[in-house]
C-alpha positions in Angstrom: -41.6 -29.1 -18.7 -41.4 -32.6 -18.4 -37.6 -32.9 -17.6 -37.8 -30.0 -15.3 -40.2 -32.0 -13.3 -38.5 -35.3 -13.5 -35.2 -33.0 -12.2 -36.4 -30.8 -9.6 -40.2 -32.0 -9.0 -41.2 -28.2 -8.9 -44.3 -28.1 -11.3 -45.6 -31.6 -9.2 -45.1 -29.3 -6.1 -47.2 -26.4 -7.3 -49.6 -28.5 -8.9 -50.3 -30.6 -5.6 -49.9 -27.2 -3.5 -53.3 -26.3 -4.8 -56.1 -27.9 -2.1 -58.6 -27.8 -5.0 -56.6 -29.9 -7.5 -56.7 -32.5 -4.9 -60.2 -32.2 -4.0 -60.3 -32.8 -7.7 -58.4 -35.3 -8.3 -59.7 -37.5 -5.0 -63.1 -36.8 -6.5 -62.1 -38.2 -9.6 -60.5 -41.7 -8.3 -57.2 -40.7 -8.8 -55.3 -42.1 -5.6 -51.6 -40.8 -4.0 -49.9 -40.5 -1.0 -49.8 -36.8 -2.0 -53.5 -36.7 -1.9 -53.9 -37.3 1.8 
């Protein structure tokens, strides 16, 4: 899974497709430009 996300970025693109894994996430402290 790990090299098919460093190749394509396709699980990162699910994962941060999900509004309420970034809700999450920016609850949490965890900080990105994909959080915005």
């Amino acid at each position: 899974m790990m090299i098919e996300n460093y190749r394509t970025g396709l699980l990162r693109e699910l994962f941060m497709s999900c509004p309420e894994l970034k809700t999450g996430l920016s609850r949490l402290g965890f900080s990105s430009p994909h959080l915005d």
